[in-house]
C-alpha positions in Angstrom: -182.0 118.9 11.1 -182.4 116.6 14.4 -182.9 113.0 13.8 -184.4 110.6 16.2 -183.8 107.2 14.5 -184.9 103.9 16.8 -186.2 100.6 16.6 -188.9 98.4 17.9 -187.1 94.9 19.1 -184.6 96.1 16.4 -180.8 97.2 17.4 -180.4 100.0 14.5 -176.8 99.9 14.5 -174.1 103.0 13.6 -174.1 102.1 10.0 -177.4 102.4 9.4 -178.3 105.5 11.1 -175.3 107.2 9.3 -177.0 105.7 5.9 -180.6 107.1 6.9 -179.2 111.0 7.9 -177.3 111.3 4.9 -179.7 109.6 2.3 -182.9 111.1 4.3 -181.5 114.7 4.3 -180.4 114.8 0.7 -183.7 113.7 -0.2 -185.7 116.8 2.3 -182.8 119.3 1.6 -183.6 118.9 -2.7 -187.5 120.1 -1.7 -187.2 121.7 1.5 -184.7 124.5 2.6 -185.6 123.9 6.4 -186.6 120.8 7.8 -186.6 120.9 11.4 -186.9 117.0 13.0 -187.4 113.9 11.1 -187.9 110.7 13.1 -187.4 107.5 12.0 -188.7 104.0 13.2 -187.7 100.5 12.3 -189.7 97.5 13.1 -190.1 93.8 12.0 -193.6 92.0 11.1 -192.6 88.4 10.7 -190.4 88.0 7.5 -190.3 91.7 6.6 -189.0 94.8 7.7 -191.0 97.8 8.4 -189.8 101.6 8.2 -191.6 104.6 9.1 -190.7 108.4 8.6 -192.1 111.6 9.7 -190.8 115.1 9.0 -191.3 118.2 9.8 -190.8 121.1 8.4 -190.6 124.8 9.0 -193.7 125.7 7.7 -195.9 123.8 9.9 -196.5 120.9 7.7 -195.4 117.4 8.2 -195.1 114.4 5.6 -194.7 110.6 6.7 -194.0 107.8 4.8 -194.0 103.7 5.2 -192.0 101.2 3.4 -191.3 97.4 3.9 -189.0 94.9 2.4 -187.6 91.7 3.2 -184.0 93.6 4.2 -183.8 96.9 6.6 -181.9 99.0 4.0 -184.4 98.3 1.3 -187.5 99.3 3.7 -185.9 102.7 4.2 -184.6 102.9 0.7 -188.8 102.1 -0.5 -190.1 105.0 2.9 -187.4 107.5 1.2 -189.2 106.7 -2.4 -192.5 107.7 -1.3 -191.4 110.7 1.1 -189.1 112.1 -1.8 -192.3 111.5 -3.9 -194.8 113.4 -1.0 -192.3 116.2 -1.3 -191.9 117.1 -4.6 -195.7 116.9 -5.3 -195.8 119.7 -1.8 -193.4 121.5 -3.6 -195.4 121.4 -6.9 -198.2 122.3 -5.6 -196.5 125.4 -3.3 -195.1 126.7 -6.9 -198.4 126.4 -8.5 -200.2 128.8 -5.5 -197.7 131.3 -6.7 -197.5 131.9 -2.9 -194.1 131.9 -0.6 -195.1 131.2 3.1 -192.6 133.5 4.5 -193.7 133.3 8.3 -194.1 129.6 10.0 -197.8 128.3 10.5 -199.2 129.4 13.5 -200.2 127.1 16.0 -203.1 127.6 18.8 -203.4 124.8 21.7 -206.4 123.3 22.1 -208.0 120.4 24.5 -208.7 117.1 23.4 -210.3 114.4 25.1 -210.5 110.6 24.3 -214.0 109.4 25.4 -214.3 105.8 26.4 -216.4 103.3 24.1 -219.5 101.5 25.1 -218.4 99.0 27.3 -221.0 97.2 27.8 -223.0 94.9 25.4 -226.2 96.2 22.8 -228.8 94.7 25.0 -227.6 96.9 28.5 -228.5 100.8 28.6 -225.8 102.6 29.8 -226.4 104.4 32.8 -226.0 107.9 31.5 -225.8 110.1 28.5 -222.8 111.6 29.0 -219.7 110.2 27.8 -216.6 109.4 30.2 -213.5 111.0 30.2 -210.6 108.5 30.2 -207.7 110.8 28.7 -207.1 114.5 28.4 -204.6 116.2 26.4 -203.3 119.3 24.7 -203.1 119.7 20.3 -201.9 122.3 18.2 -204.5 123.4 15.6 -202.3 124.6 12.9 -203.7 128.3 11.0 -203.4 127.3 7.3 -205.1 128.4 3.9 -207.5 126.0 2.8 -205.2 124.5 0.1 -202.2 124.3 2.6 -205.0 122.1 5.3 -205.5 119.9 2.2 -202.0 119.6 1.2 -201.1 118.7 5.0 -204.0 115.9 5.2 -202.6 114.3 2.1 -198.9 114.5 3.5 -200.1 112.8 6.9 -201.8 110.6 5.1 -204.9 111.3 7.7 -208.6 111.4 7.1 -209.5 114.7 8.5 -207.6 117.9 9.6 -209.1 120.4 11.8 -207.0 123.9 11.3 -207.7 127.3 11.9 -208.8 129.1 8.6 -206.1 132.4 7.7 -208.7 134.2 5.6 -212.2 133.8 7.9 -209.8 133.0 11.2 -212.9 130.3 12.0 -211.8 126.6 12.6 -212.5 125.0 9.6 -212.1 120.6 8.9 -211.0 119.2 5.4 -211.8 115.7 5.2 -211.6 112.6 2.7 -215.1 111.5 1.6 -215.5 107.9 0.8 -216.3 109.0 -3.2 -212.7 110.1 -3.3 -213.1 113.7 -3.2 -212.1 116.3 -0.4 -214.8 117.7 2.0 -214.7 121.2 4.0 -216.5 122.2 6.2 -216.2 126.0 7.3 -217.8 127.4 10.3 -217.4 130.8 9.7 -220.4 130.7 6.7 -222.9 130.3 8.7 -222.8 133.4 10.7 
């Protein structure tokens, strides 16, 4: 597994990264057999420290975690609580499918664009209706069953996914709805 361990205005000395790829890998190698990268970022908000985790792993799927404490070592010891806590529910919930992924997810490019906000104040009408165009990029729209899309949200802690649906091949979105409950939305049953 390939670490990238850094910190913001923080010097993350040898100690400490050796602590983080021995303690972060035995907690990914109990639930996963093949992590790929984790990355790992320390930072400081006044009194406390601040550490943040993302992995990835071979399936396509990616969990991150957050912890802070008033020392570094406990910050990563509470982000390794909740990612060994991320990945055993994954893992639960992959035994309870009765379903082995035994191919990596797929993943199609796509463009995405970041339009810019109304600048200007409520009373002015803007000059016209279409949006600008300030940033143009590339994503990977992962294909997933629906219960893997909802399982990957959760992990990311984001409130939407947009994937590419394995059964219908339509681009489907699971999203949190503000009652608590998971929304999805699938394209292909409306044809």
């Amino acid at each position: 597994m390939r670490y990238r361990i850094s910190g913001k205005q923080i010097d993350v000395g040898d100690a400490l990264q050796t602590h983080v790829k021995s303690e972060l890998g035995e907690t990914v190698e109990k639930y996963s057999q093949r992590p790929t990268d984790a990355t790992v970022i320390f930072s400081r908000d006044a009194y406390e420290f601040i550490c943040e985790a993302t992995v990835h792993l071979s399936t396509g799927l990616t969990a991150t975690a957050k912890g802070n404490a008033t020392e570094v070592y406990a910050a990563f010891e509470a982000c390794r609580e909740k990612m060994d806590k991320q990945l055993r529910r994954y893992k639960r919930r992959l035994k309870d499918h009765h379903r082995d992924r035994t191919e990596p997810v797929e993943f199609a490019g796509a463009p995405m664009y970041v339009l810019a906000a109304n600048g200007g104040s409520a009373d002015s009408e803007p000059d016209t209706l279409q949006p600008m165009i300030i940033a143009e990029m590339e994503t990977q729209i992962p294909s997933l069953s629906v219960g893997e899309a909802v399982m990957q949200m959760e992990l990311a802690g984001a409130p939407l996914l947009v994937f590419r649906n394995e059964k219908s091949g339509g681009v489907n979105v699971v999203h949190r709805r503000d009652d608590g409950n998971v929304g999805w939305i699938d394209t292909s049953a409306s044809k």
